[in-house]
C-alpha positions in Angstrom: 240.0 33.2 121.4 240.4 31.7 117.9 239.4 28.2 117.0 242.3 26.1 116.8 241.0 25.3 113.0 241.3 29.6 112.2 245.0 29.0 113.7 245.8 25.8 111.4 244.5 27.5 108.9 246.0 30.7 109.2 249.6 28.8 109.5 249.0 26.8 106.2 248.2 30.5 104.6 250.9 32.0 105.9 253.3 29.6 105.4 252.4 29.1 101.7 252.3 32.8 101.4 255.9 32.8 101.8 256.4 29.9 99.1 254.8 32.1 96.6 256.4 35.6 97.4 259.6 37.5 97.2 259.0 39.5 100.6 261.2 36.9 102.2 264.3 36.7 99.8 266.5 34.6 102.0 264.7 32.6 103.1 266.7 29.5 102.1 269.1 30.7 104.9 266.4 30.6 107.8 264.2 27.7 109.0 261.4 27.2 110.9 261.1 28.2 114.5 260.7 25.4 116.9 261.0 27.6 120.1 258.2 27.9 122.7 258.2 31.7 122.4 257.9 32.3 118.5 254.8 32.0 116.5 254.4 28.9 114.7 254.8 29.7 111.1 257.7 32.1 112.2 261.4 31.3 110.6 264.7 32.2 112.5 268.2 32.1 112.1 271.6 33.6 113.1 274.0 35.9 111.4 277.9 35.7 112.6 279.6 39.5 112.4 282.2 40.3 114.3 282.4 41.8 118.4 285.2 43.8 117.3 283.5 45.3 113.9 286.9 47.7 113.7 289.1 45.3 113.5 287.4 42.2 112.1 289.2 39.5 114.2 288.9 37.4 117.1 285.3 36.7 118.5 282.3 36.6 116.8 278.5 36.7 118.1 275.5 34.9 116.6 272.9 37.7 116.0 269.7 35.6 116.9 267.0 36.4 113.8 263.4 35.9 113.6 261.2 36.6 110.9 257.3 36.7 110.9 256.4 36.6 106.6 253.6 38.2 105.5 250.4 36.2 105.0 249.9 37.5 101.3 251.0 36.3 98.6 252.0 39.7 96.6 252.8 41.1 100.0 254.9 44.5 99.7 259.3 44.4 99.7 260.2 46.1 102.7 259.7 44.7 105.8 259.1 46.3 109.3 262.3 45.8 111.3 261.2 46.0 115.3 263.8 47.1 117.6 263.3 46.4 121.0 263.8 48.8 124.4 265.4 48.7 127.7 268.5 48.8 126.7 268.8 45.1 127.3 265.3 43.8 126.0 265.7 40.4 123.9 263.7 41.4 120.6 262.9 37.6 119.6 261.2 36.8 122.8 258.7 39.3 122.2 257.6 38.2 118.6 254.3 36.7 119.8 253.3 39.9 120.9 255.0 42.4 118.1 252.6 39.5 115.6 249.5 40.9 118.0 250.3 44.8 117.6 251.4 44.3 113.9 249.4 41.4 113.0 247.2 44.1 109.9 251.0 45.1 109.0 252.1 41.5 108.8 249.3 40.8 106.1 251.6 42.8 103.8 254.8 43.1 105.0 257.4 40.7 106.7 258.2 41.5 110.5 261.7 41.2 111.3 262.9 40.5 114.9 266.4 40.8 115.8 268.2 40.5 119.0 270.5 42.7 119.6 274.2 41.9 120.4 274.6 41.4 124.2 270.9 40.4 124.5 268.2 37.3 124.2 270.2 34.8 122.4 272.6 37.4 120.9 275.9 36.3 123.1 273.2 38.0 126.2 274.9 39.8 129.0 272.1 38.8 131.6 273.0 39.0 135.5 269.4 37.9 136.6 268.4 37.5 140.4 267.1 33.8 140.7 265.9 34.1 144.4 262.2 34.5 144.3 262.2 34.6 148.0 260.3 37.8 149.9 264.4 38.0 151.0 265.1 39.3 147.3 263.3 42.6 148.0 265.5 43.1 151.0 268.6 42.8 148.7 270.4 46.1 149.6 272.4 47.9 146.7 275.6 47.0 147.7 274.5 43.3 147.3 273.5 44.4 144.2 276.5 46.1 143.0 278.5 43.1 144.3 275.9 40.6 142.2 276.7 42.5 138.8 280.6 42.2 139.6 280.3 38.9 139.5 277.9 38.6 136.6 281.0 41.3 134.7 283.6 38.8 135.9 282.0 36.1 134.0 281.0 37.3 130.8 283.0 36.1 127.7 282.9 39.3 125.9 284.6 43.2 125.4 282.1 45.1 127.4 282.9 47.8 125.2 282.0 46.7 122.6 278.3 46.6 123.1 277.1 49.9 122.5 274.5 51.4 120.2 276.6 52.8 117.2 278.1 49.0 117.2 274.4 47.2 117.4 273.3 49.6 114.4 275.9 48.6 111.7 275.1 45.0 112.9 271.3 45.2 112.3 272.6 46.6 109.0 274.1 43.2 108.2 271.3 41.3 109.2 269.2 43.9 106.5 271.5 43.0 103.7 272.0 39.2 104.5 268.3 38.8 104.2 268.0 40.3 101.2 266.0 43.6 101.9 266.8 47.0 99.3 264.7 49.5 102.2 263.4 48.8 105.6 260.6 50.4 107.8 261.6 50.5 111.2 260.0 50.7 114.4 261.6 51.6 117.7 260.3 51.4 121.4 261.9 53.3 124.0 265.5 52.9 123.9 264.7 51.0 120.3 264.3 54.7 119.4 267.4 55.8 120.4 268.4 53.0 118.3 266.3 53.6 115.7 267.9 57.3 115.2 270.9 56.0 115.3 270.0 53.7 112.3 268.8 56.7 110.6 272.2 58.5 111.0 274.2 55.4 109.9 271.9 53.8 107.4 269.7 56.2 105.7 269.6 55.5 102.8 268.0 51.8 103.9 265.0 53.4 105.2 261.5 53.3 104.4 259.7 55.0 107.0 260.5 55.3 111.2 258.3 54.8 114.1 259.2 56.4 116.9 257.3 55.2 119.9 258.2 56.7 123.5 261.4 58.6 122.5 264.5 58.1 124.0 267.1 60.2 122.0 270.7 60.2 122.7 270.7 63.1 124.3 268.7 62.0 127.4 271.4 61.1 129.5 269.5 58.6 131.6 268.7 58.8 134.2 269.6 62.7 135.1 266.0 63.7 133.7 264.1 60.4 135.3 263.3 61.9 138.4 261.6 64.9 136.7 259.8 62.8 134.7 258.8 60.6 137.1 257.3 63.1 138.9 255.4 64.7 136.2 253.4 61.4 135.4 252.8 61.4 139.3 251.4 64.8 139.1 249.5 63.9 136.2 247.7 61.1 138.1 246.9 63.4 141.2 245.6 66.0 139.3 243.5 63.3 137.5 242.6 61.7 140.5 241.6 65.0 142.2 239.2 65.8 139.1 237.5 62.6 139.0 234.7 62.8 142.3 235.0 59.2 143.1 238.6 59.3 143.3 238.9 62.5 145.0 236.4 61.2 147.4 238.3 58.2 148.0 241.5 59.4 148.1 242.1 63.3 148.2 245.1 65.2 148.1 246.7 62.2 146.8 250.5 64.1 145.9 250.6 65.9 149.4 249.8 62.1 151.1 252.4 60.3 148.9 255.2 63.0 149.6 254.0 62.6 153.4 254.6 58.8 153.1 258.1 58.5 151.1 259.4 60.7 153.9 257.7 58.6 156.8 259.4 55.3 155.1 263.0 56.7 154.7 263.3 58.1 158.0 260.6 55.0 160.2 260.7 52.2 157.4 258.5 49.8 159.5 258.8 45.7 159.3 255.6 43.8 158.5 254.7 40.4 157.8 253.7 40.1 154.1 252.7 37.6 151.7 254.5 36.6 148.6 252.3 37.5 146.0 253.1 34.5 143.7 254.1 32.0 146.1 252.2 32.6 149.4 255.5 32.6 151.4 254.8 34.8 154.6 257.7 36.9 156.0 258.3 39.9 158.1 260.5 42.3 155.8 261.3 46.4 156.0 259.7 48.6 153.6 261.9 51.5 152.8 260.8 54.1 150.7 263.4 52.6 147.9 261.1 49.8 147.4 258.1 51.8 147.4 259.5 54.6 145.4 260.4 51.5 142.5 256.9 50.0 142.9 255.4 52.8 142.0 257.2 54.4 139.5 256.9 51.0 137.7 253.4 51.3 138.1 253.6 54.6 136.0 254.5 52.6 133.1 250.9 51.3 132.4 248.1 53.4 132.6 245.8 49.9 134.1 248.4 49.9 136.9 247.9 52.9 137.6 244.3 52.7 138.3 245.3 51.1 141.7 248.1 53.5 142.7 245.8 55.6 144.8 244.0 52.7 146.7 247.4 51.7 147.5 249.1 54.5 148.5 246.0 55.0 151.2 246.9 51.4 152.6 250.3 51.9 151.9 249.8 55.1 154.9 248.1 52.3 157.6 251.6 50.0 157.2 248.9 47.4 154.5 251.9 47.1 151.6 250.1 43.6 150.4 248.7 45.4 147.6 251.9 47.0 146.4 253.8 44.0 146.9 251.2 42.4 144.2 252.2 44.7 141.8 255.5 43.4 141.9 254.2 39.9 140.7 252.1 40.9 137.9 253.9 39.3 135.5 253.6 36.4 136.4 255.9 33.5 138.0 256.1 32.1 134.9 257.6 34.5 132.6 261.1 34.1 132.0 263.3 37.2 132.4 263.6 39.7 129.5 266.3 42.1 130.7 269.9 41.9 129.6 271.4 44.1 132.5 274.9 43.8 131.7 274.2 45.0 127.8 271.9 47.8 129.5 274.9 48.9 131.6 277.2 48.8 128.6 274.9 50.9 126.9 274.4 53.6 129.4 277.8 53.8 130.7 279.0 54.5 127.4 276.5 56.8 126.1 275.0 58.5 128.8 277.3 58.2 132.4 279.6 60.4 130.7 277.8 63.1 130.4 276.4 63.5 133.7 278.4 65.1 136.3 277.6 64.1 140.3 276.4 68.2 140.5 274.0 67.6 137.5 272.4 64.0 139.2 272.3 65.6 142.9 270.3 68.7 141.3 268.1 66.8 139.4 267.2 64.5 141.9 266.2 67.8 144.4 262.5 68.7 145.1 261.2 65.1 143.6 259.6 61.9 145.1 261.4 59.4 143.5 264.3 60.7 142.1 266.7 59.7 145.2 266.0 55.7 144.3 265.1 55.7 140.6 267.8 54.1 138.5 270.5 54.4 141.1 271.7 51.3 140.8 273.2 52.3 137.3 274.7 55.4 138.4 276.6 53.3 141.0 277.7 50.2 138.7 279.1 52.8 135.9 282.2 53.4 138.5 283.2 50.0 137.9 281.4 49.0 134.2 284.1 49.1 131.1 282.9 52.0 129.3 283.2 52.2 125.4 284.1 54.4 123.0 281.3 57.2 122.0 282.0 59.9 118.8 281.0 63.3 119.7 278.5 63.5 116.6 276.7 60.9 118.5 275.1 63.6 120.8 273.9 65.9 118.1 270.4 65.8 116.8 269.5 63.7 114.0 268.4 65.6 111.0 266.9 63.3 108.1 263.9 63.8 105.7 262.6 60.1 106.3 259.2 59.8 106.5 258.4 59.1 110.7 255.5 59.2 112.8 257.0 60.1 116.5 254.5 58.8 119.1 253.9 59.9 122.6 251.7 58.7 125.5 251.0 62.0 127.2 251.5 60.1 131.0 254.3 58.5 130.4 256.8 58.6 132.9 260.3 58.0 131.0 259.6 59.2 127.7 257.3 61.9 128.1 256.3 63.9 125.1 259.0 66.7 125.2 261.5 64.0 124.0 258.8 63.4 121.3 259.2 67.1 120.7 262.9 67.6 120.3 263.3 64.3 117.8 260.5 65.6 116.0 262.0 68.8 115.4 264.9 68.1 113.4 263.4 65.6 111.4 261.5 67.9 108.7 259.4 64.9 107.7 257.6 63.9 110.7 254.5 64.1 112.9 254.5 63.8 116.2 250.8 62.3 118.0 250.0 62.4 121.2 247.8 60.0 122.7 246.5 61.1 126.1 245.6 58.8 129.1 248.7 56.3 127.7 251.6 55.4 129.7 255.2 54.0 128.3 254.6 53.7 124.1 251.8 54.6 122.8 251.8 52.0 119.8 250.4 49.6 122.1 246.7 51.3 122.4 244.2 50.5 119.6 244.5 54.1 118.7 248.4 53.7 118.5 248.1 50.6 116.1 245.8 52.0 113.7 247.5 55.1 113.4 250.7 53.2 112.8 249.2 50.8 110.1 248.1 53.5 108.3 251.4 55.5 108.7 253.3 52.5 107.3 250.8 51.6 104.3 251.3 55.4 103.1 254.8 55.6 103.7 254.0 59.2 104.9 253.1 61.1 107.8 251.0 63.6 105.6 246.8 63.1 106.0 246.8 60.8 108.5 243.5 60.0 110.4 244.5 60.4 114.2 240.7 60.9 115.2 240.8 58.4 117.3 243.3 59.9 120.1 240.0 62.0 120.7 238.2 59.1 122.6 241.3 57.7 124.3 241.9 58.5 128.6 243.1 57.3 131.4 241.0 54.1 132.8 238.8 54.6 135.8 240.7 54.6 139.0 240.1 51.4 141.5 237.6 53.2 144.3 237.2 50.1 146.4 239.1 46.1 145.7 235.9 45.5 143.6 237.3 48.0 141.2 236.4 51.3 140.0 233.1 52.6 139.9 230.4 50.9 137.3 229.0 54.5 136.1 232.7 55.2 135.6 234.0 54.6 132.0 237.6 56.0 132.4 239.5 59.4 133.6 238.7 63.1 132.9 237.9 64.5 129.5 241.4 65.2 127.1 242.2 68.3 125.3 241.4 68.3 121.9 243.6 66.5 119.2 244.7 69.8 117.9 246.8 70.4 121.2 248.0 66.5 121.0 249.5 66.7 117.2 252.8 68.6 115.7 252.7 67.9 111.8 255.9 69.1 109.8 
């Protein structure tokens, strides 16, 4: 950890680095953050546009803006605009740990952090379940469902009205009121889906683009979740099964977790667990809905992972204590992050319509998890308002801005194939693969450098992506003292060569 003398003094640098440069044109019209949740020497502020942008009356919504400036004093014009994923994720809330990932780009650049309209303190459509009982598990959908009619019947906003095309021409305001000519932009899951839409819309204003963990417009969540789901499942097994240790410990891991989804949606027994922040002990029924959700959430990150096997072998002798802690990872006191009611807006717009009942039930066939993955949303868009979506919105964007696409080759929602197709019709763009990685890549140390680099250049062209060469998947947990010592992570990866499309 630093001194707290290296932090005071890093604040007073910082802070009169932004006296002495232009990188931070407006700020006149920001001040200091005082939140818990943004750095120190940050500076926020809010923006009013319009919730009806057509028509330029009636309600308006604070866009919620946080800026990190650049520590130098001749630090570089345009900025790095981070747009956050989901759809639903608060962008300010995450600035302490955007400053971590970026914090070589921030010597240089401003970071800008902007929530997006329906989300953090953006007018946010949250619904959140407060019971932190071992009960909440048990909540059946139809609770669910009739928990986000209440949240709907609440909210003091056009549901329609919150969709991406909207969000784009808003962050565009936010780009012109602080001052900035061009932006670099970096998008995260759905903040790619956002970021290509910003690219479409607003062009000319860009830099650079990083694509991290694609989620395109034309992904129509969640018909191809259950596929990919079960690829990063597959990936694991096979990984497992060429590991000794784990193969030892836990063979024919696929066969045994297909075994046990059936047993728990046709047996689902009741035991008595512990809550795994609070201690409470109940006796509750685990379905394979709540396994399946566990799990597949596990996917995400490749250190949860590492304990999927070990618990899918206690899961088998009715021991679900260990999944249940996965559940709890992040901790009791985190504050939720998720504006469901802006996520629903979003994908009952943009991606509902385009899925018919024929195209779910088919790609839901043949898979583990794709009967419990994201159903909730399928459900809810009978009810949600839906807004208005152009047609051009579905076709691919085509642009000759500079963008690094990145992939994590295990990644269970935005596998690389998305990567792929974004990649293709962007003819100035390299898409990386970084193996043994879950959900966005930019988060390994092989990720950032490559991205630091990418954004210094401005170009895609002779970038050094050696380092994806020494990244895999961490050693799997062989026993609860974790994995074995002589271990150092997962099987050997293909060469970079098969990881890498330049253009």
């Amino acid at each position: 950890m630093q001194s707290r003398a290296l932090i005071v003094i890093l604040a007073i640098l910082a802070v009169s680095g932004c006296n002495q440069s232009q990188a931070v044109p407006a700020i006149d019209k920001l001040k200091p953050c005082t939140g818990y949740d943004t750095p120190v020497d940050s500076y926020c502020g809010t923006l009013k546009v319009y919730e009806n942008r057509a028509t330029r009356q009636g309600c308006q919504i604070d866009l919620n803006i946080v800026v990190l400036p650049a520590l130098r004093a001749d630090s570089q014009p345009d900025p790095l605009f981070f747009l956050a994923g989901g759809p639903g994720q608060g962008a300010a809330k995450l600035a302490k740990v955007v400053r971590t990932i970026f914090q070589r780009v921030q010597n240089d650049r401003d970071i800008v952090l902007v929530d997006q309209r329906g989300t953090g303190r953006s007018n946010p459509l949250d619904c959140n379940n407060d019971d932190d009982s071992m009960q909440s598990l048990m909540e059946t959908d139809q609770q669910t469902i009739d928990r986000l009619k209440a949240c709907q019947a609440k909210y003091d906003a056009d549901l329609t009205l919150y969709t991406t095309p909207i969000a784009m021409d808003d962050l565009d305001d936010v780009r012109a009121f602080l001052g900035y000519d061009k932006i670099n932009v970096y998008g995260g899951s759905y903040g790619t889906r956002a970021a290509l839409v910003y690219m479409r819309q607003h062009g000319d204003r860009v830099r650079s683009a990083i694509l991290d963990g694609v989620a395109p417009p034309t992904m129509r969540l969640p018909l191809y979740f259950p596929r990919d789901t079960q690829r990063a499942f597959e990936l694991l097994a096979k990984d497992c099964a060429s590991d000794d240790g784990c193969n030892k410990a836990y063979p024919n891991l696929l066969e045994r977790m297909r075994a046990l989804i059936d047993r728990l949606e046709t047996h689902p027994p009741t035991v008595k667990v512990r809550h795994p922040r609070t201690g409470e002990a109940a006796d509750i029924k685990i379905d394979a809905r709540l396994l399946a959700n566990v799990i597949v959430t596990a996917l995400y990150s490749p250190i949860m992972t590492t304990l999927v096997p070990a618990i899918v072998v206690a899961a088998e002798k009715n021991d679900f204590q260990s999944m249940l802690a996965l559940t709890g990872m992040g901790g009791a006191s985190d504050e939720p992050n998720m504006s469901i009611g802006m996520q629903l807006s979003v994908i009952c717009a943009e991606d509902a319509p385009k899925n018919t009942p024929d195209d779910l039930q088919k790609g839901s066939e043949s898979t583990l998890f794709g009967k419990y993955v994201m159903s909730i949303q399928q459900q809810a868009c009978a009810f949600w308002p839906r807004g208005t979506i152009d047609e051009s919105f579905y076709e691919p964007v085509r642009s000759a801005i500079p963008t690094l696409v990145l992939s994590g080759e295990d990644d269970p929602v935005t596998p690389p194939t998305w990567g792929e197709q974004a990649a293709s019709t962007l003819s100035n763009a390299r898409h990386v693969i970084i193996p043994g990685t879950g959900h966005t890549a930019g988060g390994t140390g092989c990720g950032q450098r490559i991205m630091r680099e990418f954004i210094e250049k401005g170009s895609p062209a002779a970038l050094d992506t050696s380092c994806i060469d020494k990244v895999k998947r961490p050693a799997f947990f062989l026993s609860p003292a974790g994995p074995d010592p002589n271990r150092t992570g997962g099987p050997p990866s293909p060469s970079a060569s098969a990881r890498q499309v330049a253009k």
